[in-house]
C-alpha positions in Angstrom: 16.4 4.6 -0.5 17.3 8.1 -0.6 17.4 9.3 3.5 18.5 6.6 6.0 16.3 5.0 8.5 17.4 5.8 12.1 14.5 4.8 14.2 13.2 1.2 15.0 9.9 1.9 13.8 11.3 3.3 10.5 13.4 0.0 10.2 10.4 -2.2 10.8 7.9 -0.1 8.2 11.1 -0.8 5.5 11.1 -4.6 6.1 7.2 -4.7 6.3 6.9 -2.9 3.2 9.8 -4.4 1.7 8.0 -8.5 2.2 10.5 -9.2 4.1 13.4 -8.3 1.2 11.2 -9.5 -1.7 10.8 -5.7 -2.6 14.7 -5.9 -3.2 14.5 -8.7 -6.2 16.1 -7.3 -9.2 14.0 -9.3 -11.3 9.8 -8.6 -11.1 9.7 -7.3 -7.4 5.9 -6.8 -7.6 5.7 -10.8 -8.7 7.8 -12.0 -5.9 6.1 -9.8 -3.5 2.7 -11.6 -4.5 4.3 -14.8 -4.1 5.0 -14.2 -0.6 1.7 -13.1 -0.2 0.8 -17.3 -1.3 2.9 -17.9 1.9 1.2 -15.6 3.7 -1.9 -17.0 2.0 -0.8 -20.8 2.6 0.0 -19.8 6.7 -4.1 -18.5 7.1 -5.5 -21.2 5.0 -6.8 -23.5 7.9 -8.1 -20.7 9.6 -11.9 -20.0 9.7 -13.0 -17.3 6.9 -13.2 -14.6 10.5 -9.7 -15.4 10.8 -8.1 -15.2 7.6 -10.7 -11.6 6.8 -9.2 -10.3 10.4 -5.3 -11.3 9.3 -5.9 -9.4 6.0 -7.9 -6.3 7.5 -4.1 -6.3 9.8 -1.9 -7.0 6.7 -3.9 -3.8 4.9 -3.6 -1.5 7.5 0.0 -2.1 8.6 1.1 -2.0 4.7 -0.8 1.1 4.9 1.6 2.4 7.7 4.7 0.8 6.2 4.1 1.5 2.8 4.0 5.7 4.4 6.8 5.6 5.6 9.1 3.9 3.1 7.4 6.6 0.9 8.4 9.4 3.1 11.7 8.1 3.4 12.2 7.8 -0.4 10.3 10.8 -1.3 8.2 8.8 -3.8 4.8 8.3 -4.6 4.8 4.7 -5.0 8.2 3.3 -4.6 8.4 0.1 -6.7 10.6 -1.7 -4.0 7.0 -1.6 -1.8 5.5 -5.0 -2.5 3.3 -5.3 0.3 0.5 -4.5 -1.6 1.3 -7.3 -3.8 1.8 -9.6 -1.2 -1.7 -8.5 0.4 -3.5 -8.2 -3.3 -2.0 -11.9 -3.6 -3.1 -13.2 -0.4 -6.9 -12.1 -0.5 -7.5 -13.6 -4.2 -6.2 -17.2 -2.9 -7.9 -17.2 0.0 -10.9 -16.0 -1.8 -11.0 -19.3 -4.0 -10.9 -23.0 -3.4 -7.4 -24.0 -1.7 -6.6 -26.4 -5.0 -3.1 -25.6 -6.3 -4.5 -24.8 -9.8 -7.1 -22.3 -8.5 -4.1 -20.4 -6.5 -2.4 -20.2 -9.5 -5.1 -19.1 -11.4 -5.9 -16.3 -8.2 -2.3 -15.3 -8.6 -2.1 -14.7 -12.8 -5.0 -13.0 -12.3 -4.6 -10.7 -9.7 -0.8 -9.3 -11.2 -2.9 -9.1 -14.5 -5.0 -6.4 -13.1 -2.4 -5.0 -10.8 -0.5 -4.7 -14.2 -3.3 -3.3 -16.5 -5.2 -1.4 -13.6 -8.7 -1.4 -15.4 -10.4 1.3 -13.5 -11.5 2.0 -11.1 -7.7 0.7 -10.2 -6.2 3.3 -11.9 -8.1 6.4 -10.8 -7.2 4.5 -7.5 -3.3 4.5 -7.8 -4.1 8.0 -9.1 -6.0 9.7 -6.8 -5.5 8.3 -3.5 -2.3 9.3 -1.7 0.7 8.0 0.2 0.1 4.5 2.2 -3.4 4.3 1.5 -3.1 4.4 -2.2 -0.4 2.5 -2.5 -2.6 -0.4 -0.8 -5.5 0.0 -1.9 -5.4 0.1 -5.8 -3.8 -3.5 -5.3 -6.8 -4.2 -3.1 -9.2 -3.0 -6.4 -7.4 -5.0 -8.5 -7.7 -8.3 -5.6 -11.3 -8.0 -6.3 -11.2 -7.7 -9.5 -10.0 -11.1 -9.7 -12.5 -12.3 -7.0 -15.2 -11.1 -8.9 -13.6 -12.9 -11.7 -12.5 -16.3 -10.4 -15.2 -16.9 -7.7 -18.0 -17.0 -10.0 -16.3 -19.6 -11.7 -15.3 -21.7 -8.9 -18.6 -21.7 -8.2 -20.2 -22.7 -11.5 -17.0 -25.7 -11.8 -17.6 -27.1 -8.4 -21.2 -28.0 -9.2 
């Protein structure tokens, strides 16, 4: 990070954004920060459906806010130590699909494949849209993606 972070809410967007330190992983940062997002995932999973849509609605707009200001801190568009938007993008494919262990992993290739090749509209997402917002919400184009994907499926398997 390129300016230091004096302020508590400047501290708190950096470890939001961050997933908690998964941004920091040397190895695949964007993978790690969607696994935490199978934590997060796993901790709304017994929820009602109201619940877990109203805990990602707040995950999306606070990664929106964090994901600003670690991107004015850094002075970068999309600063590839961000990962909320993997963890988020993560957490709404899984809880999207059956909570089987083999669905969830499913949910998870398939959302980092599409966060990876960013079909559009993903890419004139991540290309268009600016600062917090786009950071969030190309992941959240490539989350449905997978949905549209994977739930179909489900669907057609469980019968």
């Amino acid at each position: 990070m390129s300016r230091l972070v004096h302020k508590p809410s400047q501290r708190l967007g950096h470890v939001l954004a961050l997933s908690f330190g998964a941004g920091l992983s040397p190895v695949w940062p964007g993978t790690v920060g969607a696994a935490v997002g199978l934590v997060m995932a796993a901790g709304l999973a017994p929820f009602s459906a109201a619940i877990q849509l109203a805990g990602l609605a707040l995950l999306l707009l606070v990664g929106i806010w964090a994901s600003g200001v670690v991107a004015d801190a850094t002075g970068t568009d999309d600063p590839q130590i961000v990962v909320i938007d993997e963890s988020f993008g993560a957490a709404a494919v899984v809880l999207a699909l059956p909570a089987e262990p083999l669905w969830w992993i499913a949910g998870f290739v398939a959302f980092r494949a599409f966060d990876i090749l960013k079909p559009f509209p993903v890419n004139w997402v991540q290309d268009h849209v600016k600062g917090g917002a786009g950071i969030m919400l190309d992941d959240a184009a490539a989350a449905l993606y997978a949905i549209l994907v994977l739930c179909p499926l489900a669907w057609l398997l469980a019968g």
